[in-house]
N, C-alpha and C positions, 0 to 999 in steps of 0.2 A: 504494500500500500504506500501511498504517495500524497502529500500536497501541494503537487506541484499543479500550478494552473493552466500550464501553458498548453497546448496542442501536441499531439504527436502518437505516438503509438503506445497503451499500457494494459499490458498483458495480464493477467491472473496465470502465475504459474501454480501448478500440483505436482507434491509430490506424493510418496506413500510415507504413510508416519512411522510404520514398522522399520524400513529399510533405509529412508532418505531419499530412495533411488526417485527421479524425475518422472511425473505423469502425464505431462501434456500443459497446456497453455487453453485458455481461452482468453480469445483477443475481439471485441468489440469496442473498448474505452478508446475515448481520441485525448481525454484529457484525465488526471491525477484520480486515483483511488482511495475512498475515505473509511470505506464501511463494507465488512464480507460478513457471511452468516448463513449457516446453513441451515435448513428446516431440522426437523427432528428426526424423521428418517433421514435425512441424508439425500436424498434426491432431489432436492432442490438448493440451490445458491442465491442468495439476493449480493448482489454489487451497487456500488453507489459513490458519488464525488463530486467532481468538478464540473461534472456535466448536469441539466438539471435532469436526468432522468431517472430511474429504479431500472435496473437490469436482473429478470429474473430465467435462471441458468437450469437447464436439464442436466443436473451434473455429471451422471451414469452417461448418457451417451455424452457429453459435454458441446453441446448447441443449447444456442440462446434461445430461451422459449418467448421470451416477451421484454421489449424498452418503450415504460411507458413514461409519459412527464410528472416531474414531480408537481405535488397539488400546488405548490407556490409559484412554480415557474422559475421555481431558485434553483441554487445545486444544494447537493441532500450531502447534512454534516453523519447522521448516520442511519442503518436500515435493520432492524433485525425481528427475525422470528423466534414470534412462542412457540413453545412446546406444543401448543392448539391451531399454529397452522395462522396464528395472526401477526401481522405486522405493525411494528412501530418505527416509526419515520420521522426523523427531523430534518426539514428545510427551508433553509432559510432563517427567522426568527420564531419556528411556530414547528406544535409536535402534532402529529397524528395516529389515529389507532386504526389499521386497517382491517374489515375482518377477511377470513377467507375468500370472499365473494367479491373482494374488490372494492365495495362500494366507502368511498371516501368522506366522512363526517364530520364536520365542524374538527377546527383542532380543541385539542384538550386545553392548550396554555401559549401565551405566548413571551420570551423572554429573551434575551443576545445569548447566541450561539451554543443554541440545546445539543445536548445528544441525550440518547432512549435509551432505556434496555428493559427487559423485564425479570420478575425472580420466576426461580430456578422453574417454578407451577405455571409459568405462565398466568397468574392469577391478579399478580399485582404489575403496573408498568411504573418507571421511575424517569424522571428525566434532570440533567445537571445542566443548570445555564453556567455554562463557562465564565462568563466575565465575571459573572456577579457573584461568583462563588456558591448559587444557592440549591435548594433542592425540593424538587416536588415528586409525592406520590399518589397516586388514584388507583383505585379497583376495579379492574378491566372489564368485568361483565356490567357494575354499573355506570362506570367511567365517573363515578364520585370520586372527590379528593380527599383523599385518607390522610395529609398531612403535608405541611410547605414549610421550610427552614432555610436559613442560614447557616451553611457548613463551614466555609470560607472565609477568610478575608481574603478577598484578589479573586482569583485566576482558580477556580475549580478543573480537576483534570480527568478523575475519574472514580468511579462507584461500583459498587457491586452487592448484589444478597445474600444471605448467608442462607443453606436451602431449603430454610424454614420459615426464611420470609420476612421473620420478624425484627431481624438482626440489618442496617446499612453500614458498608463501610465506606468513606472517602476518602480523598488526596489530592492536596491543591498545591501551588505554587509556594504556599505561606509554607512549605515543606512541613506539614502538619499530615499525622493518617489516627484519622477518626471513627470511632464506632460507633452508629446511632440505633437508640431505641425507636422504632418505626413507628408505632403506636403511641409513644407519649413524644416522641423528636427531642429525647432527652440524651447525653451525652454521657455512654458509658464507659467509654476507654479512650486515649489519647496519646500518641508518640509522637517525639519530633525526628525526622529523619535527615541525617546530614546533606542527603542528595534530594532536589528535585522527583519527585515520586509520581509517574506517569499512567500508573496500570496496575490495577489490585486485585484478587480474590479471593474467597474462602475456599478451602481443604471442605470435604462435603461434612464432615464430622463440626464443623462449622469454630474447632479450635485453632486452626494455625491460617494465619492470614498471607499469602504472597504479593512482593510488591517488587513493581521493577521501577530503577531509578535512572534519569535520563544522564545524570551528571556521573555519578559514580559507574554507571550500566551492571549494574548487578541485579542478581533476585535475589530478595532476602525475604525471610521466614519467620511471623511475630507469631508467640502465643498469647491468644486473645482468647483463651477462656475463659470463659464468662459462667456466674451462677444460674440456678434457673428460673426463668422469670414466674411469679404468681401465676395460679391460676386465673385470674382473672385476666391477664395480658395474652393466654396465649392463641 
């Protein structure tokens, strides 16, 4: 992937995760790559970037099944599928929930320079306005918002769920990585990391956190084990 804006030729290479060995290329992109995500089976690829369209990929035989416009007419900062087969999309200043049927709905929120994703259920979708540091989330079958915060000062980078939903974690430019309580947006853990911290996740066991740092380039491994929250939270 690429943020580069300019024109020219960018490929999606594959390879095999077992071996390394090279799988093939698919090439439709004219301009930089922002956003890959495969469906749940694996049969499908969504692509996305600098161009304002949604590229979605028959990966098994690897031809392009559909490049449609993205709903703003912008290029799309990211694309990714639930586990349910739906899509969430940010382009432009604005997020959307797509279901499987395509049919495109009001956006959910609008803020500077969103990216989507959802937990692990597909159940919940989350979205981080980059500049402003902050964070929203809503519950995908009612598209209600379940909670809006402030993670950041600055530059929000990236988020993730732990796969029980109830667990957020962040990391922003203020080199801060934070653990939020999703249901109250209260703040349960907090480390400061020497590098820049680009890219996060939870271990599915939902104790060891990884993070990769853009200054230092390492993956490092925090345990974030945590008690268990009240019945009533869960």
């Amino acid at each position: 992937m690429t943020n580069d804006g300019s024109e020219g030729e960018y490929p999606i290479y594959i390879w095999d995760a077992s071996t390394g060995e090279p799988q093939g290329e698919l090439r439709q992109h004219k301009r930089g790559i922002f956003s890959l995500s495969f469906s749940a089976d694996g049969k499908k690829l969504l692509s996305a970037g600098w161009e304002p369209k949604l590229f979605v990929w028959d990966f098994s035989a690897r031809t392009l099944d559909s490049s449609t416009p993205s709903p703003t007419g912008d290029w799309v900062r990211s694309a990714t599928y639930s586990p349910t087969g739906q899509i969430a999309l940010a382009s432009g200043n604005l997020v959307f929930l797509i279901p499987p049927d395509g049919q495109v709905s009001p956006p959910l929120h609008q803020g500077d320079g969103p990216i989507s994703f959802f937990s692990p259920d597909g159940s919940r979708l989350a979205a981080t306005w980059w500049r402003e540091g902050s964070v929203h989330v809503w519950d995908v079958e009612t598209r209600k918002q379940l909670g809006a915060w402030k993670a950041h000062d600055g530059k929000i980078n990236s988020a993730a769920f732990s796969n029980d939903k109830r667990i957020l974690a962040t990391c922003g430019n203020d080199r801060a990585i934070r653990v939020w309580n999703v249901e109250t947006q209260t703040l349960l853990a907090e480390e400061l990391s020497v590098s820049r911290v680009y890219w996060l996740e939870f271990s599915p066991d939902g104790k060891t956190l990884a993070t990769g740092g853009i200054d230092d380039r390492l993956v490092k491994l925090w345990d974030v084990s945590l008690p268990e929250p009240a019945a009533g939270n869960r």
